[in-house]
C-alpha positions as CSV (number, residue, x, y, z in Angstrom):
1,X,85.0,76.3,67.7
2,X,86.1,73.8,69.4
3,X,86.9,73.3,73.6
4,X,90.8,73.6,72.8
5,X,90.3,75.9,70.8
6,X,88.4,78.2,73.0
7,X,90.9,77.6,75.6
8,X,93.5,78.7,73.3
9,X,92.2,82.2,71.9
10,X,91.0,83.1,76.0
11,X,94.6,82.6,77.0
12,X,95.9,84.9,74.2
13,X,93.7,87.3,74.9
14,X,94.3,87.1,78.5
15,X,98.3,87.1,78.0
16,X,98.0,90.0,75.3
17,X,96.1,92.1,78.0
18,X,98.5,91.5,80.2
19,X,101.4,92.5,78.4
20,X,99.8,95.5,77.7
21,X,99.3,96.7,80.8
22,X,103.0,95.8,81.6
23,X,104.4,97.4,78.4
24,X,105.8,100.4,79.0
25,X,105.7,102.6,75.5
26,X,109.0,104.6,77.0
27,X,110.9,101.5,76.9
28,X,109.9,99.7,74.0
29,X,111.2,102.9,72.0
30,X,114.1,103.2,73.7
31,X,114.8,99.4,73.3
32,X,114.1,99.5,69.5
33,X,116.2,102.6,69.1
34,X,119.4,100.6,70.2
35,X,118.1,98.0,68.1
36,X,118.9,100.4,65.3
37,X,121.9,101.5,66.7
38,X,123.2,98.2,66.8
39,X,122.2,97.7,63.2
40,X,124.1,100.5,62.3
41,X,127.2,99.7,63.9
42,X,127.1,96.1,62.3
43,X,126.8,97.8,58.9
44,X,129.6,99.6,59.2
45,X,132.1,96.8,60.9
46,X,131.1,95.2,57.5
47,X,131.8,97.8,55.3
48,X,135.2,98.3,57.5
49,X,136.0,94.6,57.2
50,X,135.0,95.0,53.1
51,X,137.4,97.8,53.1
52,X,139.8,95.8,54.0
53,X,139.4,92.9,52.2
54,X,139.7,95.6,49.0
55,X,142.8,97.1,50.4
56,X,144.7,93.7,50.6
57,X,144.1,92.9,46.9
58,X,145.4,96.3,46.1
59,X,148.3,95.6,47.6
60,X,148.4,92.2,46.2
61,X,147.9,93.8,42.6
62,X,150.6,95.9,42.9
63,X,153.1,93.5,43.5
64,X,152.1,91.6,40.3
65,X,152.3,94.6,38.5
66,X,155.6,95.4,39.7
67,X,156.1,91.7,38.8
68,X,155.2,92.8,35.7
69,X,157.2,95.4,34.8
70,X,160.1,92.9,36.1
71,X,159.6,90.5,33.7
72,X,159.8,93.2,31.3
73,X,162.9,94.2,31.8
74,X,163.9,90.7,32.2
75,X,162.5,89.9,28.4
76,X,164.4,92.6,27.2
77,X,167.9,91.6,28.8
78,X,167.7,88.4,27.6
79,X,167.3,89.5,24.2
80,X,170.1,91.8,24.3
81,X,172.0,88.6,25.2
82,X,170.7,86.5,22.8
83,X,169.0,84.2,25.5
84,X,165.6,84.0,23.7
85,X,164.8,81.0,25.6
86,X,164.8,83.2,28.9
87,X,163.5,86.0,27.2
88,X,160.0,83.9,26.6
89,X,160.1,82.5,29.7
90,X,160.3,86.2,31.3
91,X,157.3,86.6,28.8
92,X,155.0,84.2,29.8
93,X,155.4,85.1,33.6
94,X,154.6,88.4,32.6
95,X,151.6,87.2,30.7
96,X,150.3,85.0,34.0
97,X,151.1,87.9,35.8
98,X,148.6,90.2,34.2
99,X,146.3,87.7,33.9
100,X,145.9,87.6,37.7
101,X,145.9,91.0,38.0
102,X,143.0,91.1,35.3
103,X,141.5,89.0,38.1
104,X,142.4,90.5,40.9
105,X,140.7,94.1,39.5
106,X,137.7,92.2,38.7
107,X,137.7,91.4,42.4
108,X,138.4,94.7,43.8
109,X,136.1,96.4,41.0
110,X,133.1,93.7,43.1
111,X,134.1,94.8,46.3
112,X,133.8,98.6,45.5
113,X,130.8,98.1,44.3
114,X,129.6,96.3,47.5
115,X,131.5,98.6,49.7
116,X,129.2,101.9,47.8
117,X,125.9,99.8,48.2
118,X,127.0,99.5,52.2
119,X,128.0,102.9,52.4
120,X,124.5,103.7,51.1
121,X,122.8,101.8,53.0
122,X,124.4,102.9,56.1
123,X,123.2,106.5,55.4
124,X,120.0,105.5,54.8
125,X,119.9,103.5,58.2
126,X,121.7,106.6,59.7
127,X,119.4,108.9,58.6
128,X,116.6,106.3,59.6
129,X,117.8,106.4,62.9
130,X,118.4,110.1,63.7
131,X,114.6,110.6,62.0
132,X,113.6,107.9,65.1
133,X,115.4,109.1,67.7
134,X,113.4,112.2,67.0
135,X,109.8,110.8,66.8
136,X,111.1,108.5,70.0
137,X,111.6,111.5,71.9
138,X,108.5,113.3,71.0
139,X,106.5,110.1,71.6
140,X,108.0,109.4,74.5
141,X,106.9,113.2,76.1
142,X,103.3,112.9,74.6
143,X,103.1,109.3,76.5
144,X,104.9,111.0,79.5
145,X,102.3,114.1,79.2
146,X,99.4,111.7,78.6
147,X,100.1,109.0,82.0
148,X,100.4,112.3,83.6
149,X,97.0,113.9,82.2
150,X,95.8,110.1,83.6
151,X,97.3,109.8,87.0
152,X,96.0,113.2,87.7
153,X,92.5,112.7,86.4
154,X,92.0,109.2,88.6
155,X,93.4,110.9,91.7
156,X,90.7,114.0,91.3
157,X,87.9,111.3,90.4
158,X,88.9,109.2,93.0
159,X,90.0,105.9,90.6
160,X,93.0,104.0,90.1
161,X,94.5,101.3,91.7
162,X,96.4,103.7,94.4
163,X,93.2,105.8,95.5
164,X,91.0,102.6,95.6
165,X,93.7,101.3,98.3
166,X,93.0,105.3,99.8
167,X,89.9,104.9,99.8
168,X,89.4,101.5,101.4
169,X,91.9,102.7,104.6
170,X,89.9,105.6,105.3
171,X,86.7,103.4,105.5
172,X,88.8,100.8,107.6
173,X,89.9,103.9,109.6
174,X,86.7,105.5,109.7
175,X,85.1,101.7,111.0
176,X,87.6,101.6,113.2
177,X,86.8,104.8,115.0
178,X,83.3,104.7,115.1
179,X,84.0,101.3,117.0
180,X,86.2,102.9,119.4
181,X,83.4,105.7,119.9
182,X,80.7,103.3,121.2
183,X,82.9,101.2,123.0
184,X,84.2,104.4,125.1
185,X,80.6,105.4,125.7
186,X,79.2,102.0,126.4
187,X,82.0,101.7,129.1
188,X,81.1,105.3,130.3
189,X,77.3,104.0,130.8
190,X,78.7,100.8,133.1
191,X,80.9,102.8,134.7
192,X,78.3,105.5,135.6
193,X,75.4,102.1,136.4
194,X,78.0,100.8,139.1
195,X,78.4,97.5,136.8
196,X,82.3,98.0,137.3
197,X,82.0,98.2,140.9
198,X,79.7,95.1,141.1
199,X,81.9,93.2,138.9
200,X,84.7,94.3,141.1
201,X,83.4,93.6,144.9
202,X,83.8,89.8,146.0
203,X,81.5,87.7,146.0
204,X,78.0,87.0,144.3
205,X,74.6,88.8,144.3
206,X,73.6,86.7,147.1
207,X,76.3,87.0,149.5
208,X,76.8,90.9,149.0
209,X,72.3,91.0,150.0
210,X,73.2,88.5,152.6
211,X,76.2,90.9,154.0
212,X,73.4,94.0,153.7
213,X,71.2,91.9,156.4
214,X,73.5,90.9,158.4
215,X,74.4,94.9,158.6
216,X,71.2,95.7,159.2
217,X,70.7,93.2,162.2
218,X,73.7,94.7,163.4
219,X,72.6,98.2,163.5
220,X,69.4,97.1,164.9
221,X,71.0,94.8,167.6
222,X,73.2,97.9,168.9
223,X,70.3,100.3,168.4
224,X,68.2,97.9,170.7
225,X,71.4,98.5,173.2
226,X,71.5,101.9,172.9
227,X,68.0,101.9,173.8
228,X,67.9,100.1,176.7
229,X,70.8,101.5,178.4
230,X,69.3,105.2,177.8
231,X,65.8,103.6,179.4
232,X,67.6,102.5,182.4
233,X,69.5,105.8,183.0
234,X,67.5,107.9,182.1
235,X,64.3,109.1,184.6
236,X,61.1,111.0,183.3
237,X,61.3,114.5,184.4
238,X,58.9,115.8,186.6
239,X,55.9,118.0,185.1
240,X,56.1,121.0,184.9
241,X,53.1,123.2,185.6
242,X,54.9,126.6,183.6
243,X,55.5,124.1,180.3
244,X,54.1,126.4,177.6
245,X,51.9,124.6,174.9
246,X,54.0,124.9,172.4
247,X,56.7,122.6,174.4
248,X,53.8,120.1,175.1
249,X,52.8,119.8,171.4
250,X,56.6,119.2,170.4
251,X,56.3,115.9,173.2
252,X,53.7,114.7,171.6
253,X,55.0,114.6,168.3
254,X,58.4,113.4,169.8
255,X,56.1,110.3,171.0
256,X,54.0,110.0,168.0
257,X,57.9,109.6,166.0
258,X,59.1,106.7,168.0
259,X,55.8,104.9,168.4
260,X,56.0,105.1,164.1
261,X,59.9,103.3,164.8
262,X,59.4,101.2,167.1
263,X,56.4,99.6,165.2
264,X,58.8,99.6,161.8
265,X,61.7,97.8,164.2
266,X,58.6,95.1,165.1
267,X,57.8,95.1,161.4
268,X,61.7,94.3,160.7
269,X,62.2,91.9,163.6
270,X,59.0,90.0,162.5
271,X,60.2,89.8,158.8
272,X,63.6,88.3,159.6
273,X,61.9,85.8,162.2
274,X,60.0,84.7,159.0
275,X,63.0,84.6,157.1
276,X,65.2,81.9,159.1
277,X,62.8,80.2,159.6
278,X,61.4,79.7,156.2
């Protein structure tokens, strides 16, 4: 088989599985049903025009026989007058005469017969058709029952052109909310990390740690005030011989607690010494 060839017979099967699928079964009975109808009323516009056809040579035959019987009585007055001459003439009219209407019943005996074959014909195609119009009906419910039957049996198996396009939108649906899902959480976890509130205060890394130290030498600077104007207004009280031990202890420790600050303050001031100057 040759390339064309091939070519050719995939087409035709293509096209013929196409119009397969496209035909509908309903309507190609229908259609050929009022094919037959049409048929049928074609047969009998030709038997009504055959009809008459018949019926005007009837009426033509009549007249010649009514010619006929004219020329009779013409032949027979002209012999009563001794006119033989028009009595033969009256003759041979009548002859002609009956020698078309020999004709003309030949004609009409042709057309009967053609008009009894039509008529029989037309019963047999009427018969045909009502026989069809029967099987088309009943056809047409079985192929009703049967897409049905189908349609039903592809949406409980899940096939079909329809649930397939079901199926993918609930997967697309399902995608779609499983994204939403971790996007909600992931954008609970940075909200409950502080990322949103780091993205959202001004300026870098750097200047928000540079901000915290200049804070902090704040705090210390006014501490350091506090401090000094509390040393300088402030006068040691006097001992007091009646000071129970208890009270003594809690001086010590009182002491003991800002010796531990003060040398974390020296640690501090020492640390951001190093750092300017570095």
């Amino acid at each position: 088989m040759g390339i064309l060839s091939r070519a050719s017979y995939v087409v035709r099967s293509k096209l013929n599985s196409v119009l397969n699928r496209a035909e509908d079964p309903s309507e190609t009975l229908d259609y050929s049903y009022e094919q037959m109808r049409d048929e049928l009323q074609e047969v009998k516009q030709g038997i009504a025009d055959l009809t008459t056809q018949k019926k005007r040579l009837e009426m033509q035959k009549r007249k010649l026989e009514d010619n006929v019987d004219k020329h009779n009585e013409q032949a027979r007055e002209a012999v009563q007058q001794d006119r033989e001459d028009l009595a033969r003439k009256a003759l041979e009219k009548k002859k002609s005469k009956m020698s078309q209407i020999e004709d003309l019943e030949s004609q009409i005996a042709d057309l009967q017969s053609t008009q009894d074959q039509l008529v029989e014909k037309k019963n047999q195609l009427q018969t045909r058709i009502e026989e069809f119009k029967t099987k088309k009906e009943t056809m047409k419910a079985r192929y009703e029952a049967a897409e049905a039957s189908n349609r039903a049996n592809e949406a409980m198996s899940g096939v079909g052109d329809e649930m397939e396009d079901v199926g993918r939108a609930i997967e697309r649906a399902e995608e779609r909310t499983e994204e939403m899902e971790a996007r909600s959480e992931a954008m609970d976890e940075l909200q409950a990390n502080g990322t949103f509130d780091d993205a959202m205060a001004s300026g870098d890394e750097i200047d928000r740690e540079l901000q915290q130290g200049r804070a902090d030498r704040e705090v210390e600077t006014e501490l350091e005030t506090l401090k000094s104007e509390m040393g300088k207004s402030t006068t040691e009280p006097e001992p007091d011989d009646s000071t129970d031990t208890e009270a003594n202890l809690e001086d010590l420790e009182t002491e003991a607690a800002d010796e531990e600050i003060e040398a974390e303050l020296e640690e501090l001031r020492d640390d951001d010494t190093e750092t300017k100057s570095s």
